[in-house]
C-alpha positions, 0 to 999 in steps of 0.5 A, a space after each residue: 801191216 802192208 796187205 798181202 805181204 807175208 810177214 817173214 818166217 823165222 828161219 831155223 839154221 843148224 849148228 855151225 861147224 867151228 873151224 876148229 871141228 872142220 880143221 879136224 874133219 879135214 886133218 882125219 880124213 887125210 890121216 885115214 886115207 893115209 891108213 888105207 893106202 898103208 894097209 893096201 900097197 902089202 896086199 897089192 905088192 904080194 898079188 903083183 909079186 905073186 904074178 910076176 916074173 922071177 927075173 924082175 923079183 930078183 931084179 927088185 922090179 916090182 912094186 904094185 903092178 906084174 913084170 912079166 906075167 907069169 903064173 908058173 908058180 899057181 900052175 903048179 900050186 893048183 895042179 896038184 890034186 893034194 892040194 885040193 885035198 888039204 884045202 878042202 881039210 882046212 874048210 872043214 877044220 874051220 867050220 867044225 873047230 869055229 862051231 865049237 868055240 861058238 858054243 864052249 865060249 857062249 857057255 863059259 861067258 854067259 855063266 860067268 856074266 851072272 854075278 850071283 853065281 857061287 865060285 864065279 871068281 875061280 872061274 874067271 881066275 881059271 880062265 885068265 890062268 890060262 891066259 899067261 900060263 901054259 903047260 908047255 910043248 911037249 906036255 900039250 904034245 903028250 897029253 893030246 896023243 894020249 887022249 887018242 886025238 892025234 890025226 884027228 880033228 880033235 887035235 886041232 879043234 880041242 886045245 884052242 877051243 876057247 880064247 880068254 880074250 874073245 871070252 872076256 868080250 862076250 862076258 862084258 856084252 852078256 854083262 852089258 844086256 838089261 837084267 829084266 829081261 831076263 827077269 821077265 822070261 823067268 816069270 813067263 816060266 823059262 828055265 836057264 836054258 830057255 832064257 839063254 836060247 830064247 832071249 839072250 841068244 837073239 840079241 846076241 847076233 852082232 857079237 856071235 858074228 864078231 866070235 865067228 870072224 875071230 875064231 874062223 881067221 884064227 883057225 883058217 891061218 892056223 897050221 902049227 898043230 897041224 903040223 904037229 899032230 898030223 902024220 898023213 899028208 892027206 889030213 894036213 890044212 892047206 897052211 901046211 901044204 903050201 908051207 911046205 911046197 915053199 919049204 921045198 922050192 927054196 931048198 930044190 937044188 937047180 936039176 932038169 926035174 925041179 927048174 920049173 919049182 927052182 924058177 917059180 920058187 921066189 913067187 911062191 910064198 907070194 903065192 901062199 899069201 894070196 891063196 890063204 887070204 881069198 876065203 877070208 877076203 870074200 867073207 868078211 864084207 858080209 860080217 862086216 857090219 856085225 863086226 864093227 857092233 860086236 866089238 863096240 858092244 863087246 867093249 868095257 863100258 865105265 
């Protein structure tokens, strides 16, 4: 052994990607930006669409950027006071329906994710009954006029309470959690009630966020029942209002009173899209995350 050399230290590589796996790596990557190029261009069509002017719509001229900037279209959107009101209708439709699917959903899975539990079968036959079979139009129209929910919230948050898909997800979460768990808590001297609020619940915050997403989105863009069980315009979501101001610029005949709608007719479904899109848009960065776990976590594991 030389003085004063070091004998060499053995050197730790990590593993080597195979060219196989790079080849891989390199094809996905292109596959996904591929995916959100796909995904982006509608959007960035209907904001340009929704910008533009009416002569180059019909022309076919626009694509991803504005021809002739216009916003004759949002000016009188937004000009009109009923549209503020039936948006602030939809925010709070949203809210109060979201909130009772949460806790109705909550309920039902987590009572149908403990097998011991007597008549479970039915239940869960209950629920994927309902989820090919429906009553029908006119008797769902009957049975909510007669309860006394028509022009009511109640109409639009009661009957699509509870989704069996987002149940049968939060089911197999609850099903996926450690039953000592709860063992522990009842020794500890919690009731039902307590494991649920105390210990399940808690550990529940990426699937709940997950339910939110889905139900939110699903009554944000709902405007059937609306439609159906609204009389007054002042109590219809802003879904309706827009379908209608559509409905009425495409159908406006070319007089003095209606070319402004006659001219910005063509870019108001455009219009339609974006508005309805924002709130929704603006959300869901902040659940994102939640999302993404909620769904892995809510999914069936073999």
């Amino acid at each position: 052994m030389i003085l004063g050399r070091k004998a060499d230290a053995p050197t730790t590589r990590g593993p080597v990607d195979s060219r196989g796996y790079r080849i891989f790596r390199v094809v996905n990557t292109i596959v996904l930006i591929g995916v959100v190029i796909v995904t982006l261009f509608p959007f960035l069509n209907i904001v340009a669409r929704s910008l533009s002017d009416e002569a180059y719509l019909i022309a076919g001229k626009v694509s991803l950027v504005p021809r002739g900037f216009n916003l004759t279209a949002y000016k009188l959107v937004m000009s009109d006071a009923m549209f503020w009101t039936n948006y602030r209708n939809t925010v709070v439709y949203t809210v109060v329906a979201t909130l009772i699917s949460i806790v109705l959903t909550t309920c039902y899975a987590y009572v149908l994710s403990k097998p011991q539990l007597k008549g479970r079968g039915l239940l869960v036959g209950v629920a994927l009954f309902t989820m090919f079979f429906s009553g029908g139009l006119i008797p769902n129209y009957v049975l909510v006029t007669s309860l006394g929910m028509k022009n009511t919230i109640w109409a639009v948050a009661i009957p699509n309470a509870i989704s069996v898909f987002n149940l049968l997800v939060m089911k197999a979460f609850f099903e996926s959690l450690p039953t000592e768990l709860e063992e522990a808590a009842a020794v500890d001297g919690l009731n039902t009630y307590g494991i649920l609020l105390r210990i399940v619940l808690p550990l529940s915050k990426a699937i709940i966020a997950t339910m939110v997403l889905f139900y939110a989105v699903s009554f944000w863009n709902s405007w059937f029942s609306a439609f159906l069980y609204f009389d007054r315009q002042d109590l219809l979501p802003v879904t309706v209002y827009l379908r209608n101001l559509i409905v009425g610029a495409t159908s406006a005949e070319s007089s003095a009173a209606d070319a402004d709608k006659v001219q910005a007719g063509a870019t108001f479904q455009a219009v339609t899209v974006v508005l309805t899109t924002l709130p929704i848009l603006a959300v869901y960065p902040f659940v994102q995350r939640y999302f993404v776990r909620g769904v892995m976590l809510g999914a069936v594991k073999g």
